[in-house]
C-alpha positions as CSV (number, residue, x, y, z in Angstrom):
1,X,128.6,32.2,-17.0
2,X,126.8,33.1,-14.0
3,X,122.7,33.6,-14.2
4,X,121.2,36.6,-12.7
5,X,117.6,36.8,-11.5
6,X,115.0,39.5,-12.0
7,X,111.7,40.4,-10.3
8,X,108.7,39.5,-12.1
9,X,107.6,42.3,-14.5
10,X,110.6,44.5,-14.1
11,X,112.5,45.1,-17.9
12,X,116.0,45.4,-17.3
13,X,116.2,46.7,-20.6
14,X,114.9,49.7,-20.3
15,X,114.9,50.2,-16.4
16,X,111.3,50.3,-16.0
17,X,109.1,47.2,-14.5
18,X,107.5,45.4,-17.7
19,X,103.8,45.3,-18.2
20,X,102.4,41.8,-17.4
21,X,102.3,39.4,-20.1
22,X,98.5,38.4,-19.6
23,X,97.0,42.0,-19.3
24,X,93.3,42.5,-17.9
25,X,90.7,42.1,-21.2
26,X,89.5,45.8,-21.9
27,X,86.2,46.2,-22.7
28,X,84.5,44.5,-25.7
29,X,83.5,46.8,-28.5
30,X,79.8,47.3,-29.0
31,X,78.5,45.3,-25.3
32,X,76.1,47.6,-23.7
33,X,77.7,48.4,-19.8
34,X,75.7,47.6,-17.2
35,X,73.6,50.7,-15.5
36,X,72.6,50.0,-11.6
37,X,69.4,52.4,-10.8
38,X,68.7,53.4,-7.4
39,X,65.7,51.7,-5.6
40,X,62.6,54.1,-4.9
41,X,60.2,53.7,-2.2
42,X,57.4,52.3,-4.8
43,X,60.1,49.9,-5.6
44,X,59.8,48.7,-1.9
45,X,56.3,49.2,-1.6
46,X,55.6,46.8,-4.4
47,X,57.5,44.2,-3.1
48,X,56.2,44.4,0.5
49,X,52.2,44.3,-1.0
50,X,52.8,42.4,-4.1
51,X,55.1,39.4,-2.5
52,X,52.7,37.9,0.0
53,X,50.3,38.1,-2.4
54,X,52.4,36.3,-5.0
55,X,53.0,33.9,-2.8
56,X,49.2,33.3,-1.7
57,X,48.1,32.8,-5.0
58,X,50.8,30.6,-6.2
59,X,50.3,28.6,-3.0
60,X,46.9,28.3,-3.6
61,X,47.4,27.3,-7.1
62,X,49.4,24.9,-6.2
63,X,47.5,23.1,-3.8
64,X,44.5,23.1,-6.1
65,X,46.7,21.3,-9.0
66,X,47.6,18.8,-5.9
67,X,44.2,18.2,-4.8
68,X,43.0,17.7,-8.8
69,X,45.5,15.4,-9.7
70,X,45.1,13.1,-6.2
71,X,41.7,12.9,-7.0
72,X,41.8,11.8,-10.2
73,X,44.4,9.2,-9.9
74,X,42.2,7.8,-6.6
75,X,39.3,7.6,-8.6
76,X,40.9,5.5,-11.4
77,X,42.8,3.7,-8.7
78,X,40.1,3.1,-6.1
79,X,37.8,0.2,-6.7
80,X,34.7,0.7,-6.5
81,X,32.6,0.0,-3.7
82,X,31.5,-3.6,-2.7
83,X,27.7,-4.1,-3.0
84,X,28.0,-4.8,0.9
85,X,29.0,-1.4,2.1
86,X,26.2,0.1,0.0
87,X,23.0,1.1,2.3
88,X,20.4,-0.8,1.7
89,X,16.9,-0.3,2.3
90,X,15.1,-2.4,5.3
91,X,12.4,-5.0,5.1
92,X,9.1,-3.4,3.7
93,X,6.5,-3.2,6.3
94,X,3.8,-4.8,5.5
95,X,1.0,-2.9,4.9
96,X,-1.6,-2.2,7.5
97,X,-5.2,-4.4,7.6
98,X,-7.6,-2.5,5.5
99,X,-10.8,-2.1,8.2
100,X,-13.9,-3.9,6.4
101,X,-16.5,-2.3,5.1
102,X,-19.6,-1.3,6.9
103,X,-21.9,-3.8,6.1
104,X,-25.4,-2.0,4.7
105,X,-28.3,-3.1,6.0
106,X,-32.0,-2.5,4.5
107,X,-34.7,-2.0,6.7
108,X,-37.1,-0.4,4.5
109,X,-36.6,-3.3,2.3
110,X,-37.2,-6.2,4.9
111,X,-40.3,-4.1,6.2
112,X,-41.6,-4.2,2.6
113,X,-41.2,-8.1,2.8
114,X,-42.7,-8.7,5.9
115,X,-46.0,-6.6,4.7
116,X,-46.3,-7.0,1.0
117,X,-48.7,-9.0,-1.3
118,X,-46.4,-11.5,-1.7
119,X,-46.4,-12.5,2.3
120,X,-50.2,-11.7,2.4
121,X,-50.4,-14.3,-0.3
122,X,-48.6,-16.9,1.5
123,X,-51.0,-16.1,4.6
124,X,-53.8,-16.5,3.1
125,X,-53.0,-19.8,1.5
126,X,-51.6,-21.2,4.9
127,X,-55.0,-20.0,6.1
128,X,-57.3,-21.9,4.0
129,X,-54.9,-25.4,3.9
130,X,-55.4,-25.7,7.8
131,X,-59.3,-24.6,7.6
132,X,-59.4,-27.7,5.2
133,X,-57.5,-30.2,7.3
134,X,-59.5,-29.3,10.3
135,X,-62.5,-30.3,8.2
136,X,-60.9,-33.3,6.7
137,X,-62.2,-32.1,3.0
138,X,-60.0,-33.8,0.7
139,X,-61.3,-31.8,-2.3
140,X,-60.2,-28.4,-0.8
141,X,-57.2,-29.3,0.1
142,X,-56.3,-30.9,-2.9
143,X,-57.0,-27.3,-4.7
144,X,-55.4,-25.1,-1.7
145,X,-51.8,-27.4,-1.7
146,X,-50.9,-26.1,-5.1
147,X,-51.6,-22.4,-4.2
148,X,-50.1,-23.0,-1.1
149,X,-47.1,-24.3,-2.2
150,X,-46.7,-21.5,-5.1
151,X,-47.2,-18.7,-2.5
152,X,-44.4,-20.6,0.1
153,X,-41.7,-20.2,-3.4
154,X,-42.5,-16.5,-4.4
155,X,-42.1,-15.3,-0.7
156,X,-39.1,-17.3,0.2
157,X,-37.4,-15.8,-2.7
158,X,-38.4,-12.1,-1.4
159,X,-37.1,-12.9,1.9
160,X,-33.7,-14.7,1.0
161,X,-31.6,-11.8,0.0
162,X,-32.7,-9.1,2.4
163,X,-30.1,-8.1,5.5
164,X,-32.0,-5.8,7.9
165,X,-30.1,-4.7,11.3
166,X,-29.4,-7.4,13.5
167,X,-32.1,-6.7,16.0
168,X,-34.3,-8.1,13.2
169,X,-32.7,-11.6,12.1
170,X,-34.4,-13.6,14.2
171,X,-37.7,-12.5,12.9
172,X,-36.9,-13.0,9.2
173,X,-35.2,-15.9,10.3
174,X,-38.7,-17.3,11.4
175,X,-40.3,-16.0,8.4
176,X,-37.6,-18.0,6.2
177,X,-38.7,-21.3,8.3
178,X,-42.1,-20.2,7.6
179,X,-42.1,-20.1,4.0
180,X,-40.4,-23.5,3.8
181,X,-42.5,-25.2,5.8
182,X,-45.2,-24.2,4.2
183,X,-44.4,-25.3,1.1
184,X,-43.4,-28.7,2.8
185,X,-47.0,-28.9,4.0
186,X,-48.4,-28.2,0.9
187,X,-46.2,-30.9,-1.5
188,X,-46.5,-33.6,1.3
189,X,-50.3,-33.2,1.2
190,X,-50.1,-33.8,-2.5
191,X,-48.7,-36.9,-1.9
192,X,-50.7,-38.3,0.4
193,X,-53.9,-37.3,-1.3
194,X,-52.5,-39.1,-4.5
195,X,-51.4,-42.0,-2.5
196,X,-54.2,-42.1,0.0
197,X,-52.0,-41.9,2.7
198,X,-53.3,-41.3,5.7
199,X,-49.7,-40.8,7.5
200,X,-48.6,-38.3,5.0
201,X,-51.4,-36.3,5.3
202,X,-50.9,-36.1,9.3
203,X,-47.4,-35.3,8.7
204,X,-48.6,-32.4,6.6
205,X,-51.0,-30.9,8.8
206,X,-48.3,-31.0,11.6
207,X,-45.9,-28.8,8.9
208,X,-48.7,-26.5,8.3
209,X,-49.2,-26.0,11.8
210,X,-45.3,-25.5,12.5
211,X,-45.3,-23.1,9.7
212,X,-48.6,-20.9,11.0
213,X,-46.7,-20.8,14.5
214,X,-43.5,-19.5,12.9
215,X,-45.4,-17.0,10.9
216,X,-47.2,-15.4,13.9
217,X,-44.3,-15.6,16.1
218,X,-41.5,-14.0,14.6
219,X,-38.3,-14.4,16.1
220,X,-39.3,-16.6,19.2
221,X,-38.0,-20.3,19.9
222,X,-40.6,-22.8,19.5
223,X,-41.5,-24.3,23.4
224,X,-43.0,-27.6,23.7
225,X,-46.2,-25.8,25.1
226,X,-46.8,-25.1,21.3
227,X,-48.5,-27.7,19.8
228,X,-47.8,-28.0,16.5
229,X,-51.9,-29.0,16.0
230,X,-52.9,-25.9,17.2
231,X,-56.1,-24.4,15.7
232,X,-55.6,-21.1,13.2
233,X,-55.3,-18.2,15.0
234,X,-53.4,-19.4,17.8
């Protein structure tokens, strides 16, 4: 029996080549064909704008998501920072020295003082205590001390709380001395009168006198030319 071979699609039977055995699919019933549309130049003018700025925008977008999200992950992640690094204010200057007052000084008050009834007072009672030591009268003195010593208190008070201008301290200065010797002289001649003391009783004469030199110099230093004996009015 001897085989003969055929071409591949040709059917002997008939003469004609045989369709293939795995014929191309025809088209499916009821899927829509595809439709190609020509391109218009809008078509290309929309893509030439519209593209780059498509792509702007979404590159923008993009980097703004990026930049959000690193930022909030650094600031969970980051630790805060150390008390060190933080500025810190400097040393506080101290403040500057408050210039001191003006001090107030009272003329009108110290002139008052130095003229008033109650330094007329003392005067007068300084007055009459040495005119009765230079007579040695015992009864007179023994009734001028008292006065004397009242009128030495009263003005020493006036004069201890005045402040005139410093040209004038000296003077009050001698009026203060004044005023306490005078009441020195008068208690010390208390004494001696009540003790008949003879020593006491020089001693105050010697205060009275030292007291009626302060009083009519004012602001001078005692010399030793000024005799502490020195009649009134010297």
């Amino acid at each position: 029996m001897t085989l003969q071979l055929r071409p591949l699609g040709q059917n002997y039977q008939h003469g004609e080549p045989a369709q293939s055995s795995a014929p191309f699919p025809a088209d499916v019933p009821g899927k829509p064909s595809r439709t190609h549309f020509p391109w218009l130049w809008w078509h290309w003018a929309v893509v030439v704008v519209g593209g780059p700025l498509i792509a702007y925008l979404v590159a923008v977008g993009a980097w703004t998501n990026a930049t959000w999200i690193q930022g909030g992950l650094s600031s969970h992640a980051s630790p805060a920072p150390a008390a060190s690094s933080l500025p810190t204010a400097g040393p506080a200057k101290p403040d500057a020295p408050k210039a001191a007052p003006a001090p107030t000084y009272d003329l009108a008050g110290y002139l008052t003082a130095i003229r008033g009834p109650e330094e007329h007072a003392f005067a007068s009672a300084l007055y009459a205590m040495r005119a009765a030591m230079g007579k040695q009268s015992f009864s007179r003195e023994t009734a001028d001390a008292p006065q004397l010593v009242a009128a030495a208190t009263i003005w020493a008070g006036v004069l201890r709380n005045l402040n005139p201008p410093p040209s004038y301290q000296p003077a009050l200065a001698s009026y203060r001395l004044a005023a306490t010797l005078g009441a020195q002289a008068g208690r010390v001649t208390l004494r001696g009168i009540g003790g008949q003391d003879l020593r006491k009783l020089a001693r105050a004469a010697q205060l009275a006198a030292r007291a009626q030199w302060a009083l009519l110099h004012p602001g001078a230093t005692p010399t030793p030319s000024a005799s502490p004996t020195a009649p009134l009015g010297s």
